[in-house]
PDB file of N, CA, C and O in Angstrom:
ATOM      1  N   UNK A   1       0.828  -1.169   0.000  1.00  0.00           N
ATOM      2  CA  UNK A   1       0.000   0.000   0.000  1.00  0.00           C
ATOM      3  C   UNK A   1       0.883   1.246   0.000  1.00  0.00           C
ATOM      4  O   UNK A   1       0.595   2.226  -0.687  1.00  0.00           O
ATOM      5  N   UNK A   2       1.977   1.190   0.794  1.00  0.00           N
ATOM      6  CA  UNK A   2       2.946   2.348   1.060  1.00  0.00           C
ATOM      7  C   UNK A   2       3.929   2.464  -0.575  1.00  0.00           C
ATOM      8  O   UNK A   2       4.648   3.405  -0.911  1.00  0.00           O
ATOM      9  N   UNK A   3       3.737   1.588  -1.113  1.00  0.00           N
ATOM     10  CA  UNK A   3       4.742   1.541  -2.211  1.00  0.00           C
ATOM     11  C   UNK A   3       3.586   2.393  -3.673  1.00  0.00           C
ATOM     12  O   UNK A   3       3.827   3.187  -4.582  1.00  0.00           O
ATOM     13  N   UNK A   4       2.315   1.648  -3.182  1.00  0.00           N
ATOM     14  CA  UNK A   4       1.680   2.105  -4.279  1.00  0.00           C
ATOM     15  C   UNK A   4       1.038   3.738  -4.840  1.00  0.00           C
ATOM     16  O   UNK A   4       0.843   4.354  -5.887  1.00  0.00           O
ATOM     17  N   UNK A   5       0.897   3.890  -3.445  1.00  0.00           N
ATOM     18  CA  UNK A   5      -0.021   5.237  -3.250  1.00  0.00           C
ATOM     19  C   UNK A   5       1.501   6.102  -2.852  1.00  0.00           C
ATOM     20  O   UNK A   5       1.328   7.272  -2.511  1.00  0.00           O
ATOM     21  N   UNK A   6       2.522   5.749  -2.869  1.00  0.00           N
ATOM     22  CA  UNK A   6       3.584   6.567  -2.496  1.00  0.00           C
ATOM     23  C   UNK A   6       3.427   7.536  -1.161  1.00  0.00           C
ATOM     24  O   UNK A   6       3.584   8.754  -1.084  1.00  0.00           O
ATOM     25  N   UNK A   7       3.014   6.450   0.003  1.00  0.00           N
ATOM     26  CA  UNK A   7       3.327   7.135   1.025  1.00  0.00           C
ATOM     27  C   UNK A   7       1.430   6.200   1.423  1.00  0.00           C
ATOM     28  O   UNK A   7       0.661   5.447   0.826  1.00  0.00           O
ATOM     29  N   UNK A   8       1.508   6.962   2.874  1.00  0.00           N
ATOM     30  CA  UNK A   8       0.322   6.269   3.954  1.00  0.00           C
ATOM     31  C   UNK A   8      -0.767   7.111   3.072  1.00  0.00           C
ATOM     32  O   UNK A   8      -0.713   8.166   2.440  1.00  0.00           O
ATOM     33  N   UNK A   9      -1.668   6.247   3.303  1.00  0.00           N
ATOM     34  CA  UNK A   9      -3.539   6.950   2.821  1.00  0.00           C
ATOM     35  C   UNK A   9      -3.321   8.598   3.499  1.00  0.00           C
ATOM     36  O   UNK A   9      -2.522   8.898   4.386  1.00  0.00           O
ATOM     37  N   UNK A  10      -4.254   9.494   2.810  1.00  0.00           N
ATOM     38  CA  UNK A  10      -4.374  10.896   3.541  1.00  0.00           C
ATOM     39  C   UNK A  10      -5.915  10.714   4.197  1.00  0.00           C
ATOM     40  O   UNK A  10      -6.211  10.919   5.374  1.00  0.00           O
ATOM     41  N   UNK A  11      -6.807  10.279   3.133  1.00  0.00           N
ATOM     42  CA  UNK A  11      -8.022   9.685   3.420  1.00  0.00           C
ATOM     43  C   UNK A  11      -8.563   8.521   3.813  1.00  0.00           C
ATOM     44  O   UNK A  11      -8.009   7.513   3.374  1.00  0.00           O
ATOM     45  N   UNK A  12      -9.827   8.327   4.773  1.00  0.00           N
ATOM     46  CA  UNK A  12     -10.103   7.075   5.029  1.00  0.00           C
ATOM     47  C   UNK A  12     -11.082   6.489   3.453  1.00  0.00           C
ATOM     48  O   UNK A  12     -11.513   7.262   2.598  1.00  0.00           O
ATOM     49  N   UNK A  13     -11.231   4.992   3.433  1.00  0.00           N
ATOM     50  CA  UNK A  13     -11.402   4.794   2.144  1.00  0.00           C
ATOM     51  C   UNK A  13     -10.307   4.578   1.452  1.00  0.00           C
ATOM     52  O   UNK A  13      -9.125   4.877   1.625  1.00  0.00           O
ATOM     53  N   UNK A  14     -11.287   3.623   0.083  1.00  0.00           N
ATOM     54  CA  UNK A  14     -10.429   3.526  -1.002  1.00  0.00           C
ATOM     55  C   UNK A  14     -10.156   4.368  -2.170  1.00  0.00           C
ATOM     56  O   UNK A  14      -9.590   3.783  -3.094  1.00  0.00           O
ATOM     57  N   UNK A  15     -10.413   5.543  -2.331  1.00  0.00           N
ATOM     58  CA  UNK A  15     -10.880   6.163  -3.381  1.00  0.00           C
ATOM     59  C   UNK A  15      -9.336   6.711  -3.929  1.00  0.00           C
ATOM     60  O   UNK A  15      -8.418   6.893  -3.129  1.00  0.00           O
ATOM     61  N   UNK A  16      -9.222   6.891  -5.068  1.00  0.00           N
ATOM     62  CA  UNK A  16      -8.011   6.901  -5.245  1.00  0.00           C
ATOM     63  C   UNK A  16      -6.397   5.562  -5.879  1.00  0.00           C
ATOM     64  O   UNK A  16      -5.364   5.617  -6.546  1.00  0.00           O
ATOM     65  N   UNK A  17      -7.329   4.408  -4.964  1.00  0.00           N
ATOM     66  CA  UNK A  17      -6.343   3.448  -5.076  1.00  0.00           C
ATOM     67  C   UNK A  17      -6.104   3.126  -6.631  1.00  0.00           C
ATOM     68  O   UNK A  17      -6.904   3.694  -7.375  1.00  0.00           O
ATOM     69  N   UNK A  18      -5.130   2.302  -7.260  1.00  0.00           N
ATOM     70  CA  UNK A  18      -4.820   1.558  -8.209  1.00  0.00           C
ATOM     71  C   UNK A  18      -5.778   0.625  -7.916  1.00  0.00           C
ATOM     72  O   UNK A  18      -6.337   0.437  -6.835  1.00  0.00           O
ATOM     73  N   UNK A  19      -5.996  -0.207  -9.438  1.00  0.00           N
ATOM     74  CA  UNK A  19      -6.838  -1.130  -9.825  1.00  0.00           C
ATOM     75  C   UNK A  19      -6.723  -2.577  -8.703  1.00  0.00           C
ATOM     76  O   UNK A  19      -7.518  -3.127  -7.941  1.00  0.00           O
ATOM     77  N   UNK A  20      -5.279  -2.807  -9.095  1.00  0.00           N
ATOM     78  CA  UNK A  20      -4.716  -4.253  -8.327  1.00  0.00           C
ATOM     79  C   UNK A  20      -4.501  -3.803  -6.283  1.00  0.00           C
ATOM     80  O   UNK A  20      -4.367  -4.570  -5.329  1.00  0.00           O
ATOM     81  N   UNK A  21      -4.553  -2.454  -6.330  1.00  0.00           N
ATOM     82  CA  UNK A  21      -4.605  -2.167  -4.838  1.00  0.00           C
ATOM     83  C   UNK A  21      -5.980  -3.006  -4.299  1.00  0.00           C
ATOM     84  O   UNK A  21      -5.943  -3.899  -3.452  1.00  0.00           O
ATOM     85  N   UNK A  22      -7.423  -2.425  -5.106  1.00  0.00           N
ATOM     86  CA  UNK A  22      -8.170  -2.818  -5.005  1.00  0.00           C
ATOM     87  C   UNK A  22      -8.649  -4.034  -5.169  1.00  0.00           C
ATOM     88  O   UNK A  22      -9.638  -4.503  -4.605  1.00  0.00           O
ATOM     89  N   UNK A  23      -7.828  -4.650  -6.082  1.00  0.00           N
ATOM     90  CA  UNK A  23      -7.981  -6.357  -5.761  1.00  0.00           C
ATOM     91  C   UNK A  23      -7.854  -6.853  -4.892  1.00  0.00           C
ATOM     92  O   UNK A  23      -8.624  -7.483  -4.168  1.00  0.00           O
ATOM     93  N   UNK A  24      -6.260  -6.497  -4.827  1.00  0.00           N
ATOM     94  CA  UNK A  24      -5.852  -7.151  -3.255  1.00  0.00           C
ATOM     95  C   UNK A  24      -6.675  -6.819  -1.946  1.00  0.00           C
ATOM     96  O   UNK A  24      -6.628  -7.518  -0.934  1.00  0.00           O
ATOM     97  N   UNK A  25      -7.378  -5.758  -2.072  1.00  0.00           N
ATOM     98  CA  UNK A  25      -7.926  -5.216  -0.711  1.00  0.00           C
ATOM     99  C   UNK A  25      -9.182  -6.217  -0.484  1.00  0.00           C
ATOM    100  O   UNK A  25      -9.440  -6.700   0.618  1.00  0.00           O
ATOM    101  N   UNK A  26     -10.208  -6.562  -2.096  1.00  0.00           N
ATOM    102  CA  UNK A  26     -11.016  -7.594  -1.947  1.00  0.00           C
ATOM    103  C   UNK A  26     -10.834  -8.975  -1.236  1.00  0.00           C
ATOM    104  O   UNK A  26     -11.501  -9.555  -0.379  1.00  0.00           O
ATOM    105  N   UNK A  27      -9.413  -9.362  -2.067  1.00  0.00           N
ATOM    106  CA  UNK A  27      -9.031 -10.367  -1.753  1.00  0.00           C
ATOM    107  C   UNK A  27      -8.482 -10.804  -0.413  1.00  0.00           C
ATOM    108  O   UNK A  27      -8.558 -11.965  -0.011  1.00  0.00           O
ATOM    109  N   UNK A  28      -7.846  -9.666   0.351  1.00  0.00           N
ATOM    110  CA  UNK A  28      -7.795 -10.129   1.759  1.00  0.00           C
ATOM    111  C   UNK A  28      -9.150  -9.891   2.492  1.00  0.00           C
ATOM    112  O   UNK A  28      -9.354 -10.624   3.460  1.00  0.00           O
ATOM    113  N   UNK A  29     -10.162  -8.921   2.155  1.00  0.00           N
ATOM    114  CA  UNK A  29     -11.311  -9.030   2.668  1.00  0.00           C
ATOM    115  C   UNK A  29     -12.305  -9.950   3.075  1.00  0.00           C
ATOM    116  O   UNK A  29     -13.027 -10.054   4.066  1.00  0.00           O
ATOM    117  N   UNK A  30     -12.041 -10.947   1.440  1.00  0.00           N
ATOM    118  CA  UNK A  30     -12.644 -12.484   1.634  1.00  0.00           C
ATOM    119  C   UNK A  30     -11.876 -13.499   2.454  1.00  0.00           C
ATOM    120  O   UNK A  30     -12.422 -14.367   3.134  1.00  0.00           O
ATOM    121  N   UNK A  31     -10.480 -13.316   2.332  1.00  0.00           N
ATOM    122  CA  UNK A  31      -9.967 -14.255   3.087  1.00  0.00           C
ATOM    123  C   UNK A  31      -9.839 -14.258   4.638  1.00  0.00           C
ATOM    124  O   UNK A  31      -9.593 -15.234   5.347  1.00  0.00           O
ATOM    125  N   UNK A  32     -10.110 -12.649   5.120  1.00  0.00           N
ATOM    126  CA  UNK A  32     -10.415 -12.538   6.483  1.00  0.00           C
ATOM    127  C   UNK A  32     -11.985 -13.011   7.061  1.00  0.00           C
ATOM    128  O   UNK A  32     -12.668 -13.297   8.045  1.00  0.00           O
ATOM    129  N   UNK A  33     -11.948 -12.878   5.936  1.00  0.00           N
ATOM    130  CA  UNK A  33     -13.612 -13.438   6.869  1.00  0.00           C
ATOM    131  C   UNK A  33     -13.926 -14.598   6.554  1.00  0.00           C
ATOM    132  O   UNK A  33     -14.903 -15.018   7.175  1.00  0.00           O
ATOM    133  N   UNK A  34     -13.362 -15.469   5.637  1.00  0.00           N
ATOM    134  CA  UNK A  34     -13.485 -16.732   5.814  1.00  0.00           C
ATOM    135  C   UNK A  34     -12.530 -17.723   6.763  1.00  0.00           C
ATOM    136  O   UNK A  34     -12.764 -18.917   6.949  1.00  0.00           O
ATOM    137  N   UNK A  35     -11.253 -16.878   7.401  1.00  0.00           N
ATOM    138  CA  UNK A  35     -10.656 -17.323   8.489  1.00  0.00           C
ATOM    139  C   UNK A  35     -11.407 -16.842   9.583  1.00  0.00           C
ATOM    140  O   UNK A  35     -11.053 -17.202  10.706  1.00  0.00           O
ATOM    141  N   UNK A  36     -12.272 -16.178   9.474  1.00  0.00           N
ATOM    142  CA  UNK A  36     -12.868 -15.637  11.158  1.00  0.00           C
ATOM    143  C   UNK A  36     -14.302 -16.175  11.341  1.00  0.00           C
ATOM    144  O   UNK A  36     -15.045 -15.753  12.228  1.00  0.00           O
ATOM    145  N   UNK A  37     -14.670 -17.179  10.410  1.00  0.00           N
ATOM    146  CA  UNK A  37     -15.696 -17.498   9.870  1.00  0.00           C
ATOM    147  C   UNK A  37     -15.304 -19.475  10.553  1.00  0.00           C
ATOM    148  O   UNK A  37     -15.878 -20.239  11.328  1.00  0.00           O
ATOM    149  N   UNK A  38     -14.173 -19.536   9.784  1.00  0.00           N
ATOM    150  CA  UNK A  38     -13.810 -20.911  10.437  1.00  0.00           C
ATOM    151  C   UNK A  38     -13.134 -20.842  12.151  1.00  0.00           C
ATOM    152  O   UNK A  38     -13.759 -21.531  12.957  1.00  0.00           O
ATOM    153  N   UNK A  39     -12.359 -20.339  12.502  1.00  0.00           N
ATOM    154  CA  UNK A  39     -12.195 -20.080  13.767  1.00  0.00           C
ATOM    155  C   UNK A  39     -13.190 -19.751  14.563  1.00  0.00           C
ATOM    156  O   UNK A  39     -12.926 -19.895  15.757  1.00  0.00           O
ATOM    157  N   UNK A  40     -14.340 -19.323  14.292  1.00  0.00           N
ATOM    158  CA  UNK A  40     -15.509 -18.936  15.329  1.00  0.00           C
ATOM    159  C   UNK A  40     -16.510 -20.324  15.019  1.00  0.00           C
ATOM    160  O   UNK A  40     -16.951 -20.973  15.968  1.00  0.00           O
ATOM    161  N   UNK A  41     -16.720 -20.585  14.027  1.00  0.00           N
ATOM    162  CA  UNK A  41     -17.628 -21.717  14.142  1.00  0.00           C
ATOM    163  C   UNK A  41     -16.985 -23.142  13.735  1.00  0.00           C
ATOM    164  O   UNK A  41     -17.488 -24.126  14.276  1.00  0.00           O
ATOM    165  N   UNK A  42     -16.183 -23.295  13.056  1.00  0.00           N
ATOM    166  CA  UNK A  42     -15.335 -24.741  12.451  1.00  0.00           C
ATOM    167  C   UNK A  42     -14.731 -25.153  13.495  1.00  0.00           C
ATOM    168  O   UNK A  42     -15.294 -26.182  13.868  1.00  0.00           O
ATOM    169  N   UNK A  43     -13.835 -24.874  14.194  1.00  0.00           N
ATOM    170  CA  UNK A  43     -12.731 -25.025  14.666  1.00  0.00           C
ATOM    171  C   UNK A  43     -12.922 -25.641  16.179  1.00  0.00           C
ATOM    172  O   UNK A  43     -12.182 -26.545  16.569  1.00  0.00           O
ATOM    173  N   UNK A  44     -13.908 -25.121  16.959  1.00  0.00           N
ATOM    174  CA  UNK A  44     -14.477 -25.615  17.701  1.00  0.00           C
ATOM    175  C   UNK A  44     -15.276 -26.580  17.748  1.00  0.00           C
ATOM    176  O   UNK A  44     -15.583 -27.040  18.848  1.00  0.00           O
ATOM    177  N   UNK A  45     -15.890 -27.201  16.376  1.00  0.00           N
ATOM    178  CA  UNK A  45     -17.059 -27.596  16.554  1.00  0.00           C
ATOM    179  C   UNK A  45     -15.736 -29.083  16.418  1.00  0.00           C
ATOM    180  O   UNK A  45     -15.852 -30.085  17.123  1.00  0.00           O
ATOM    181  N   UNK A  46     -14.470 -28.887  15.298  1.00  0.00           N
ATOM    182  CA  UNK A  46     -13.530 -29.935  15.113  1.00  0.00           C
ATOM    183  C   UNK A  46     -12.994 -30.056  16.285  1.00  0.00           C
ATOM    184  O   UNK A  46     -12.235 -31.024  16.345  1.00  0.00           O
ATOM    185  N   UNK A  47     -13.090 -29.437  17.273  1.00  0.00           N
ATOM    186  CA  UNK A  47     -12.058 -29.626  18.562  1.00  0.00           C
ATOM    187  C   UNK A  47     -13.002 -30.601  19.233  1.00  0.00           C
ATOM    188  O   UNK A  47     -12.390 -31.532  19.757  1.00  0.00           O
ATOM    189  N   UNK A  48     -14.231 -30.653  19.359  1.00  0.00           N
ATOM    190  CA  UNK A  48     -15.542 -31.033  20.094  1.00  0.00           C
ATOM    191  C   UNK A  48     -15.445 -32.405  19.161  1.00  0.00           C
ATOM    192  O   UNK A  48     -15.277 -33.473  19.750  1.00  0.00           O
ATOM    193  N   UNK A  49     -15.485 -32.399  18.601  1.00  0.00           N
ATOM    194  CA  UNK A  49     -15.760 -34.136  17.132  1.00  0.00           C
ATOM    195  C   UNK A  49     -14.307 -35.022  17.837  1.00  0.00           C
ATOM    196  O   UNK A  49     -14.289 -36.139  18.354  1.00  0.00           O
ATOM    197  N   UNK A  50     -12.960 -33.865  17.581  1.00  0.00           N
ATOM    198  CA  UNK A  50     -11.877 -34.538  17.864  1.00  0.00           C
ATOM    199  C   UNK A  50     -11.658 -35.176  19.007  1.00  0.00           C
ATOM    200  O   UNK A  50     -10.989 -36.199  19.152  1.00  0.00           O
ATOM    201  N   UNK A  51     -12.516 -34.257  20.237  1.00  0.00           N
ATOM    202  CA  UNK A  51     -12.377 -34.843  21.781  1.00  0.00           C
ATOM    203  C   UNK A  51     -13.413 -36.192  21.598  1.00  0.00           C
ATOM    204  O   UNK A  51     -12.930 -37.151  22.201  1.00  0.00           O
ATOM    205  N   UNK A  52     -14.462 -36.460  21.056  1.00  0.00           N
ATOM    206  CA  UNK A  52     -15.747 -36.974  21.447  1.00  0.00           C
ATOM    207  C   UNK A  52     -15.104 -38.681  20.679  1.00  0.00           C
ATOM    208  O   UNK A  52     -15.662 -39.688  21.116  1.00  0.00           O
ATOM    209  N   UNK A  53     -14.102 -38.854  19.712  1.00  0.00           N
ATOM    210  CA  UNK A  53     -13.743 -39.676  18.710  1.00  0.00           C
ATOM    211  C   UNK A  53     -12.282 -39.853  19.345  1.00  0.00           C
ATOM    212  O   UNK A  53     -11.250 -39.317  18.944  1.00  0.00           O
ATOM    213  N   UNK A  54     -12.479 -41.002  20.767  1.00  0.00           N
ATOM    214  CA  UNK A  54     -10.504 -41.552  20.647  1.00  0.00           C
ATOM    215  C   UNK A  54      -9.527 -41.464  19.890  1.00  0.00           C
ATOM    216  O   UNK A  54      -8.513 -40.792  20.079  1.00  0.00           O
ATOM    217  N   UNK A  55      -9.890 -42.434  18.601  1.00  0.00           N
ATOM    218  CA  UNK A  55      -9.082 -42.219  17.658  1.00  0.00           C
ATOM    219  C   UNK A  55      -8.384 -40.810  17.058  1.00  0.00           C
ATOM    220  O   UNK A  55      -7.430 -40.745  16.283  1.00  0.00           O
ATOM    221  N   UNK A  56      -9.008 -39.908  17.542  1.00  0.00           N
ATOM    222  CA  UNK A  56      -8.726 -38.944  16.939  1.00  0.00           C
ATOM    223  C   UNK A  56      -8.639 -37.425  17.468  1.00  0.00           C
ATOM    224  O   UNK A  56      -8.933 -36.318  17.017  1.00  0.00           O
ATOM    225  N   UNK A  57      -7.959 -38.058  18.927  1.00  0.00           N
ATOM    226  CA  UNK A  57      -7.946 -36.997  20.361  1.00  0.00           C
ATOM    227  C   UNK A  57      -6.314 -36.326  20.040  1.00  0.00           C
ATOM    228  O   UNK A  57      -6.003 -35.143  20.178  1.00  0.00           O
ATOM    229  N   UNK A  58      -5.407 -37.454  19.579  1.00  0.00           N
ATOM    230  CA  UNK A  58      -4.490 -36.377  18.847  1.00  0.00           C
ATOM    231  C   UNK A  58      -4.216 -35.651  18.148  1.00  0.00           C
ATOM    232  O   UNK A  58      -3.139 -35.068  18.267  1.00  0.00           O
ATOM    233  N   UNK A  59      -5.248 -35.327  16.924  1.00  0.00           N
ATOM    234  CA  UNK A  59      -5.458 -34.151  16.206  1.00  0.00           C
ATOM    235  C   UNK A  59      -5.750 -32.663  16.250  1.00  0.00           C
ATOM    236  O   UNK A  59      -5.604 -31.763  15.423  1.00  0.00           O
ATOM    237  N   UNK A  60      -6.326 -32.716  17.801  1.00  0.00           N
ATOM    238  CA  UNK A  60      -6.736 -31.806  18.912  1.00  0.00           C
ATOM    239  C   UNK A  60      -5.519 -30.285  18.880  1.00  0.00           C
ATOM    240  O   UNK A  60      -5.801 -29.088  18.814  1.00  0.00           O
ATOM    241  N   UNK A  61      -4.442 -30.822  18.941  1.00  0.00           N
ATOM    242  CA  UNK A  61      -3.124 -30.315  19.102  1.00  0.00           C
ATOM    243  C   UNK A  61      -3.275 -29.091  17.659  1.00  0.00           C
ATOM    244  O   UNK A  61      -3.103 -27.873  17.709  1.00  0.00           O
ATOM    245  N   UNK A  62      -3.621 -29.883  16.545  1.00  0.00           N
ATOM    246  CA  UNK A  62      -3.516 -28.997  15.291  1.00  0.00           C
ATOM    247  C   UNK A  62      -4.689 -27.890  15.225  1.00  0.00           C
ATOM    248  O   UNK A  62      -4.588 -26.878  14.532  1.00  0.00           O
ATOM    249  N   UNK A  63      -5.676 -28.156  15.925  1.00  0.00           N
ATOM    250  CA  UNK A  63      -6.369 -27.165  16.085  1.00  0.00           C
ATOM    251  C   UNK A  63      -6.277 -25.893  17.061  1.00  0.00           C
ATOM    252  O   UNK A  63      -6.712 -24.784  16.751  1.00  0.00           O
ATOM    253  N   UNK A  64      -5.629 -26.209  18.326  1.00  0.00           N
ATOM    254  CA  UNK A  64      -5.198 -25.448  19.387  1.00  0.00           C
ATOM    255  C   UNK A  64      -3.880 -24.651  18.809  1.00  0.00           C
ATOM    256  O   UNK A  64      -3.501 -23.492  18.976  1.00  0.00           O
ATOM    257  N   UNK A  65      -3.334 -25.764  18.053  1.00  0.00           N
ATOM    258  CA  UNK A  65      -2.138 -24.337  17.640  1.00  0.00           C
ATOM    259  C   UNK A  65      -2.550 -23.423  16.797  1.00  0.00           C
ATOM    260  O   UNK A  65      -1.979 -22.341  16.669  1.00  0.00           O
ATOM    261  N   UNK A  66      -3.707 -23.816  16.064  1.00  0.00           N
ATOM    262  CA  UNK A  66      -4.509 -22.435  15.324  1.00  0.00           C
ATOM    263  C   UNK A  66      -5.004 -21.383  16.312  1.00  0.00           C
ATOM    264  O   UNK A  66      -4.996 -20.163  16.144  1.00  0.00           O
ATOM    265  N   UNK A  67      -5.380 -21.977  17.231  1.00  0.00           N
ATOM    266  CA  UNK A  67      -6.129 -20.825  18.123  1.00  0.00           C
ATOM    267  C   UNK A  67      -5.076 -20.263  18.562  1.00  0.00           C
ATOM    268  O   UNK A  67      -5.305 -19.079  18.808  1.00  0.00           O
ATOM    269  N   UNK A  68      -4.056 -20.557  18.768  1.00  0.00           N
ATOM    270  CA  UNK A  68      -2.724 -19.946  19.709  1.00  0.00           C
ATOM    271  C   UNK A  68      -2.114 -18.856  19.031  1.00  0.00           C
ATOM    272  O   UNK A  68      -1.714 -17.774  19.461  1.00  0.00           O
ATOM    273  N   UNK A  69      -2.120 -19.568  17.367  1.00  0.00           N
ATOM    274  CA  UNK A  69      -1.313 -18.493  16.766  1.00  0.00           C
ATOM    275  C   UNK A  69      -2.335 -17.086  16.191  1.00  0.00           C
ATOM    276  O   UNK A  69      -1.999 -16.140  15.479  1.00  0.00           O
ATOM    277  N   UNK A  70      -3.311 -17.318  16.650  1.00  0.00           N
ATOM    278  CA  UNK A  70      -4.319 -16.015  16.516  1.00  0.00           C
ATOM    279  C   UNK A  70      -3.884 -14.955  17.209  1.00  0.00           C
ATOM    280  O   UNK A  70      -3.633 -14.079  16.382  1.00  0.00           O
ATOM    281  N   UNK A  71      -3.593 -14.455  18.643  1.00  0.00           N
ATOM    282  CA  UNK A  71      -2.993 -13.485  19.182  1.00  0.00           C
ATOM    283  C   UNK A  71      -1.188 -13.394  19.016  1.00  0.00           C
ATOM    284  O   UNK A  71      -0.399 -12.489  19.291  1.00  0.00           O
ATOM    285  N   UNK A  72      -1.042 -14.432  18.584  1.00  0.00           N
ATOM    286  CA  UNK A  72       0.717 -14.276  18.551  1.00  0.00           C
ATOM    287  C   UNK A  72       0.326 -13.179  16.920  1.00  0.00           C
ATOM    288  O   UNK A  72       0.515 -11.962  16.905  1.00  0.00           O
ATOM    289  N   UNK A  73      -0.099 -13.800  15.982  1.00  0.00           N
ATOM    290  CA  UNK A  73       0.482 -13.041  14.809  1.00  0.00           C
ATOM    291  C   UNK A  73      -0.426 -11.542  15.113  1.00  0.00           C
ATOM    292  O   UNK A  73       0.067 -10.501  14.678  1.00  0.00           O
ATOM    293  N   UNK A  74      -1.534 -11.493  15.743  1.00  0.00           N
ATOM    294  CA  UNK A  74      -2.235 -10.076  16.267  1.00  0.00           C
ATOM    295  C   UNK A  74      -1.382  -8.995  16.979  1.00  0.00           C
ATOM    296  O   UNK A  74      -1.560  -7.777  16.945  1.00  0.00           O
ATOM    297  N   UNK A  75      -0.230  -9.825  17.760  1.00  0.00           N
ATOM    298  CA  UNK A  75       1.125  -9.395  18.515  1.00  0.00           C
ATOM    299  C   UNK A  75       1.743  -8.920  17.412  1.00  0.00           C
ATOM    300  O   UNK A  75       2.117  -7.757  17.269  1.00  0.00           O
ATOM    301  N   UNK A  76       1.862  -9.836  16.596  1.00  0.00           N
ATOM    302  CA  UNK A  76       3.311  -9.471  15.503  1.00  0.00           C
ATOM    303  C   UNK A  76       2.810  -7.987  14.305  1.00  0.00           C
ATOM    304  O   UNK A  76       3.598  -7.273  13.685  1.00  0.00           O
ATOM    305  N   UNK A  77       1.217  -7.902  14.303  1.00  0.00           N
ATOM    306  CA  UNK A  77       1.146  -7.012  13.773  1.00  0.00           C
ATOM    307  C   UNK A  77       1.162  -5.643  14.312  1.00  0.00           C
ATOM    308  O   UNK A  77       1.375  -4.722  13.524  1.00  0.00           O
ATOM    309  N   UNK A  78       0.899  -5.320  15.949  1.00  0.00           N
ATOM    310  CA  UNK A  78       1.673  -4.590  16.494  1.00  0.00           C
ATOM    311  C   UNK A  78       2.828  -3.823  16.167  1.00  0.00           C
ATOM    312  O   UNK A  78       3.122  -2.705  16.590  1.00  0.00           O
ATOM    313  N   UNK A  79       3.520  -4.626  15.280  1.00  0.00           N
ATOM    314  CA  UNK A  79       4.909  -4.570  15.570  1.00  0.00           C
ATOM    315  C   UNK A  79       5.080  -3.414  13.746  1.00  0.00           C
ATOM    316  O   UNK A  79       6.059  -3.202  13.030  1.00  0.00           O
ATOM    317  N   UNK A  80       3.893  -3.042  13.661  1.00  0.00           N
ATOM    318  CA  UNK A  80       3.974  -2.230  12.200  1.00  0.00           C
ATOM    319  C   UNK A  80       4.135  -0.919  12.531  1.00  0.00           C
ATOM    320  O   UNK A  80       4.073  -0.459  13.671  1.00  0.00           O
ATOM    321  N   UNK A  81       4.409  -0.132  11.199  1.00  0.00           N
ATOM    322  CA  UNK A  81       4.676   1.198  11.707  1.00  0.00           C
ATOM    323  C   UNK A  81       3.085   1.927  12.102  1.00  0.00           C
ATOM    324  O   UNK A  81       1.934   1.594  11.821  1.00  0.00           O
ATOM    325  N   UNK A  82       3.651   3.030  12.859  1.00  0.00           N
ATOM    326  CA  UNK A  82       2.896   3.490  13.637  1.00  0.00           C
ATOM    327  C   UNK A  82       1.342   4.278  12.484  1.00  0.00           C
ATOM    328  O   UNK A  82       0.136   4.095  12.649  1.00  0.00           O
ATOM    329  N   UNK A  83       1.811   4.839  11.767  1.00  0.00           N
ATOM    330  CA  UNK A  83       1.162   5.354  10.425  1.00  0.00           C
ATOM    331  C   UNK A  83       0.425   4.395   9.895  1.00  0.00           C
ATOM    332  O   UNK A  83      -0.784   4.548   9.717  1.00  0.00           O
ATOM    333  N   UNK A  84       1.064   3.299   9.581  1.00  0.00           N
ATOM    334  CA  UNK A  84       0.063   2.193   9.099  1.00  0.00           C
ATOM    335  C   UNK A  84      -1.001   1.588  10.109  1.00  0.00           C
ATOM    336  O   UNK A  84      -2.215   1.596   9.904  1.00  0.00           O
ATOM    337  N   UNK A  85      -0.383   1.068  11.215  1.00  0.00           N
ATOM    338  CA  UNK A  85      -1.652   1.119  12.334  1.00  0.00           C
ATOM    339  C   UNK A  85      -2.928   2.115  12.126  1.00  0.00           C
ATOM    340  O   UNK A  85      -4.015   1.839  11.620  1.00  0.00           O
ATOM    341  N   UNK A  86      -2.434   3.468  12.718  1.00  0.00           N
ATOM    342  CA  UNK A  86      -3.558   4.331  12.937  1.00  0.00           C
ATOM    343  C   UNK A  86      -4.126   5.338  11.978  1.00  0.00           C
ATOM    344  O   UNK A  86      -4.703   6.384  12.276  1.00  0.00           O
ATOM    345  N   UNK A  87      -3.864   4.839  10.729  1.00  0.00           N
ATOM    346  CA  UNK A  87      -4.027   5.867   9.636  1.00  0.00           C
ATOM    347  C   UNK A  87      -5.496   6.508   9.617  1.00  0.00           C
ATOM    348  O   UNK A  87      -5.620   7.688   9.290  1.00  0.00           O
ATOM    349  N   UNK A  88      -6.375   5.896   9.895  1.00  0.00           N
ATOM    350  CA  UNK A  88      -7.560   6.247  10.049  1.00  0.00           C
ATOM    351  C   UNK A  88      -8.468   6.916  10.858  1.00  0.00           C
ATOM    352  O   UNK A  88      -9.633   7.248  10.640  1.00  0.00           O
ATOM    353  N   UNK A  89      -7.709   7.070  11.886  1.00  0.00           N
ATOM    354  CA  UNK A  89      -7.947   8.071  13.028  1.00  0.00           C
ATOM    355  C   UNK A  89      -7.594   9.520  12.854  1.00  0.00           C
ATOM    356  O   UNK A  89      -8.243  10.361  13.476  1.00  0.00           O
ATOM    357  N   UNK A  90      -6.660   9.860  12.095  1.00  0.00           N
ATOM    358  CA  UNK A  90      -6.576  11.169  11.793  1.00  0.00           C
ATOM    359  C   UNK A  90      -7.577  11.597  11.110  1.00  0.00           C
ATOM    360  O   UNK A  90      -7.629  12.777  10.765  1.00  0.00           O
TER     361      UNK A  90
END
């Protein structure tokens, strides 16, 4: 985004962007909400199947490290510049 628009948004919104800005912006749009879509309802319901099925109480593990790495990478995005964080508040 910083490369395209040559520098942070001035405005909130897309208006302005390049064509493929706007792709990409779709495209993580869908993919966030189909990860927040499976983590709120999938993921649990597989943790619940995985506990309820012996055979298959060690699979448990692959789902918990999904949930784990939800606030670690929420941490790691923290870690952006300050402009890109809060651009929208100005």
């Amino acid at each position: 985004m910083h490369q395209s628009l040559d520098g942070w948004p001035k405005i909130i919104g897309t208006d302005g962007f390049p064509a493929m800005l706007l792709i990409h912006d779709k495209i993580t749009g869908i993919y966030i909400t189909c990860l927040l879509l499976l983590t709120v309802f999938i993921v649990p319901a597989i943790i619940l199947i995985c506990l309820l099925i012996p055979r298959w109480r060690h699979l448990v593990i692959y789902c918990v490290a999904h949930l784990v790495s939800l606030p670690i990478c929420f941490a790691l995005m923290q870690l952006a510049p300050r402009d890109f964080l809060y651009w929208w508040w100005d």
